[in-house]
C-alpha positions, -999 to +999 in steps of 0.1 A: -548+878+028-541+888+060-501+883+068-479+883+102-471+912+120-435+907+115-438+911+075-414+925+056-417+951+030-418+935-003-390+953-015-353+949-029-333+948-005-294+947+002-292+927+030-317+904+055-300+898+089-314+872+105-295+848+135-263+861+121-269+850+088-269+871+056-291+870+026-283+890-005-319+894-032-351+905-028-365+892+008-404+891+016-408+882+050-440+861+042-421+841+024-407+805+028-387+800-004-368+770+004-355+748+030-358+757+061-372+792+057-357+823+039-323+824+065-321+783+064-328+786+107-366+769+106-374+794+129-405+812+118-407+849+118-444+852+130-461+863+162-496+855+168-497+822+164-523+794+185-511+786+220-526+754+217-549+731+188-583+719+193-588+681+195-579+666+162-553+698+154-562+734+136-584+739+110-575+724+075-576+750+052-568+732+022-561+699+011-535+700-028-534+668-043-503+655-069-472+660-052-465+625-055-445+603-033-413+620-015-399+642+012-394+674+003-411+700+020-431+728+006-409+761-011-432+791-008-431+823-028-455+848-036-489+833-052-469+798-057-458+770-037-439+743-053-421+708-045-407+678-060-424+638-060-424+611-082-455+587-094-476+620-087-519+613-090-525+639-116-500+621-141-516+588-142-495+557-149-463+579-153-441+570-124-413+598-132-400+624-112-420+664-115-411+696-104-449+706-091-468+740-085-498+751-067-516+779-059-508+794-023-549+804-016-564+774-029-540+744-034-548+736-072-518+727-089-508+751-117-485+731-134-457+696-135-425+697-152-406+663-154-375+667-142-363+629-148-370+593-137-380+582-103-354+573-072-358+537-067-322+524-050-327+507-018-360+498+005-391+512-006-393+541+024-358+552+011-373+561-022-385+590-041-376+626-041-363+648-012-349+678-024-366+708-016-367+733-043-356+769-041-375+797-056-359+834-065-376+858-085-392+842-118-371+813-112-370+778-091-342+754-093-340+719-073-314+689-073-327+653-078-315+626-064-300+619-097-279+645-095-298+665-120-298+706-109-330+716-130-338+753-134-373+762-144-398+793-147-420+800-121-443+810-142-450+782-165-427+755-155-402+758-188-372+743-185-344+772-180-316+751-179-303+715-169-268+706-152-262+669-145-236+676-111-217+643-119-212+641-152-202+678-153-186+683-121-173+649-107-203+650-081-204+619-060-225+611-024-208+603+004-242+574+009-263+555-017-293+575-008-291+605-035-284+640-038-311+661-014-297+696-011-315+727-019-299+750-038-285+785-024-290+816-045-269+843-036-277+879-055-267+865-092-255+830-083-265+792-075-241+778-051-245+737-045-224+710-031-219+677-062-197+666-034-162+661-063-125+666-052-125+690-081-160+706-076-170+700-038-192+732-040-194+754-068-213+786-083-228+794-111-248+815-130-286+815-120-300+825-150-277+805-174-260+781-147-226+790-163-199+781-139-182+811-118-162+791-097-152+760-082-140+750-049-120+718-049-114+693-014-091+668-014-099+634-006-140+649-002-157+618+004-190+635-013-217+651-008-237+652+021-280+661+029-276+695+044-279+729+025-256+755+024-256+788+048-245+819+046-220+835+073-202+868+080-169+866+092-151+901+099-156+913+062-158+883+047-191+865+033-184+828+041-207+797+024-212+773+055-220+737+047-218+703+059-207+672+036-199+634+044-162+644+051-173+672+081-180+709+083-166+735+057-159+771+052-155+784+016-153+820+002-182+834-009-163+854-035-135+830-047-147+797-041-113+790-015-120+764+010-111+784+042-117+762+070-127+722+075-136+705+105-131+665+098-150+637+112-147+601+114-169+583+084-204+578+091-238+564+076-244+600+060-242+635+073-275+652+070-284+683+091-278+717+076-260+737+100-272+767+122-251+798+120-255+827+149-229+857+138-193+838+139-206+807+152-210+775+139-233+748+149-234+714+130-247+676+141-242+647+121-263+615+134-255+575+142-242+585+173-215+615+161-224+641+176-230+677+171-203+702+172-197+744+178-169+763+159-161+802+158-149+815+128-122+841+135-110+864+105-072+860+100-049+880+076-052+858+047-089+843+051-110+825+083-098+797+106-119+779+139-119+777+170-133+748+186-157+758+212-169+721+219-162+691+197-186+664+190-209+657+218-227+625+212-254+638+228-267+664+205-263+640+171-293+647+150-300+621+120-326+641+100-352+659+112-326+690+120-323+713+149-336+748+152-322+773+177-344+793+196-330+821+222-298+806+236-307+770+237-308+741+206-341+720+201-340+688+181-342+649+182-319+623+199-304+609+163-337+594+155-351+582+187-382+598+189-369+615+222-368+653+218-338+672+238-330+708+244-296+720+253-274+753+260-259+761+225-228+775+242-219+747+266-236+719+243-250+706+281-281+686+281-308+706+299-337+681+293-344+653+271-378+637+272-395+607+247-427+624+235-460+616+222-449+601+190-425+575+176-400+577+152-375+602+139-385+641+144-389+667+121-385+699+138-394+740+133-402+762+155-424+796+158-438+823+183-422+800+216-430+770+204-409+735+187-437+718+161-424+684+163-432+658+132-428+620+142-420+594+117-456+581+125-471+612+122-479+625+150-474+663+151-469+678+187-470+714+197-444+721+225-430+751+241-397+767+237-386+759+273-353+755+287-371+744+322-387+707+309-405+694+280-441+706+278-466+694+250-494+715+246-512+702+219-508+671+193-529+657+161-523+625+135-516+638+103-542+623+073-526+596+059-494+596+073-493+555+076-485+543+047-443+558+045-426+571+070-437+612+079-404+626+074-410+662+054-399+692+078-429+713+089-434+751+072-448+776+093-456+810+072-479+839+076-502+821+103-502+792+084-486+753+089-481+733+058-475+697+056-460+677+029-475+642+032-463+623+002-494+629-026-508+654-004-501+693+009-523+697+037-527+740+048-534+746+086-546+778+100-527+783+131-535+820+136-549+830+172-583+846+170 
């Protein structure tokens, strides 16, 4: 297969740098191995990629079948993607939750592992699974919305081990929507978020999910959507994350919340913050706004500095921003209306409505922002501070019937699409 220009070695290595942001473990850089990429920015690494798609978008690839219904995007690894649905079409009637894996070449599925019963609170587009998996080595762990941190081989799909975050930890969500984190693994450990006043994050094991720490937060109001990142402050490895209380700091090595930034209750806090050396940028959405912090080392651990506070501007509900050069990409809340602004200054530069409707889903690769609608439409745009310029857009197959909320992958000259039942592989490698 032939792979980017910008692959890694497939090698151990002791540290990736990417954006500022540090990743312990062995690091392929054709890899996409959980949410939002290896280094959590959903920027991908790859050069090379189409400047624009042909009427009716690249060329399908591959179409894998049995995902089931839900949101979580594809985790890619090796030979083996993987990803989490309910009601899936290779179980039959069973309308349970699986932990799924396909090939990468082909698409077949390799094998299902339950990992518990469907998620069936609210309206029906609220439903199902949304937690991305994360793989590492032999091993891929994921959090339903239960609450339910599964660990499983990659191999097989065996059942490692099997945590329920509440019932062990005091988890709780700071909505009614479910857990949806993926989990972080750092060298030897699992870090995740159950969102308790005794256990807001914790880390464990991730071979045996023994507990190595916990960090407690008073009054936490729970856990929040996002996914924890990795900073370096001074000397100091720092676990970034974002619950439905605000933005945290805790020490990677201890488990000691350093730092919180508060914010005033909202509907739930979603986007996973982006992290650029000491900076912090985080956006929570229904019109709160998104936020910068430095983190400056101090004798005894790491406080912030507000650069800018909330600007209601830049709130994101769910589809996440990426940061590409010196400037943030992402949606209006979940407007439909895509904006780009200075990530220093947190000033509007543009913000245009574009092609599609809905909510965005957004990554971005080689200059360009693929943008996902909630209806489906998928737009090419460039990377460009000076306006909003679509290039090229297609309609997903059957992206009608639920809303067309999984983020997009981009890996190795290739765009993959989570689609409810379906995984849908795009060649989007320039001849």
């Amino acid at each position: 297969m032939q792979r980017s220009a910008l692959r890694l070695a497939v090698a151990p290595v002791l540290a990736f740098v990417a954006g500022g942001t540090l990743v312990t473990g062995i690091v392929r850089g054709d890899d996409w191995p959980t949410f939002r990429g290896a280094v959590r920015t959903a920027v991908a690494p790859d050069t090379n990629l189409l400047e624009s798609w042909p009427e009716g978008g690249p060329t399908l690839l591959w179409k894998a079948v049995g995902a089931g219904r839900g949101y979580a995007t594809p985790a890619i690894a090796g030979s083996r993607i993987v990803t989490l649905g309910d009601g899936l079409s290779t179980a039959g009637d069973d309308k349970d939750e699986y932990l799924t894996c396909y090939d990468r070449e082909s698409g077949k599925q390799l094998w299902k592992t339950k990992t518990g019963v469907a998620w069936n609170e609210g309206p029906e587009s609220w439903q199902s699974s949304r937690s991305t998996p994360t793989i590492d080595g032999d091993l891929v762990s994921v959090i339903t919305p239960q609450g339910q941190l599964v660990c499983c081989q990659l191999a097989d799909g065996k059942e490692s081990f099997r945590i329920d975050l509440k019932a062990v930890f005091g988890g709780k969500k700071g909505d009614g929507w479910g857990y949806s984190e993926s989990p972080l693994v750092d060298g030897d450990r699992l870090i995740c978020t159950p969102g308790g006043d005794d256990a807001m994050m914790v880390a464990l094991d991730k071979k045996t999910g023994k507990e190595i720490w916990k960090c407690p937060m008073k009054d936490c109001r729970g856990a929040g959507h996002s996914s924890i990142v990795i900073s370096k402050v001074g000397d100091r490895k720092v676990y970034v994350q974002t619950n439905a209380s605000g933005a945290v700091g805790v020490d990677a090595a201890s488990g000691k919340l350093l730092w919180s930034f508060p914010i005033d209750q909202t509907t739930a806090v979603i986007p996973t913050p982006i992290v650029r050396g000491d900076l912090v940028f985080f956006s929570a959405g229904y019109r709160r706004g998104g936020a910068l912090l430095k983190q400056v080392p101090t004798t005894d651990g790491v406080k912030i500095e507000e650069i800018y506070g909330l600007k209601q501007d830049l709130a994101n509900k769910h589809g996440g921003v990426v940061l590409v050069g010196d400037h943030l990409y992402g949606d209006s809340d979940d407007q439909g209306i895509p904006f780009c602004a200075e990530l220093m200054t947190g000033k509007i530069v543009w913000k245009e409505r574009g092609t599609g409707k809905g909510s965005i889903a957004v990554a971005a690769g080689d200059g360009h922002v693929y943008l996902r609608f909630q209806d489906g439409i998928l737009v090419l745009a460039k990377a460009d501070p000076a306006g909003y310029k679509e290039v090229s857009t297609f309609k997903i197959p059957d992206s009608d019937a639920r809303p067309s909320w999984a983020h997009p992958v981009i890996l190795d000259g290739k765009l993959y699409l989570r689609e409810q039942d379906a995984i849908l592989c795009y060649d989007i490698t320039a001849k």
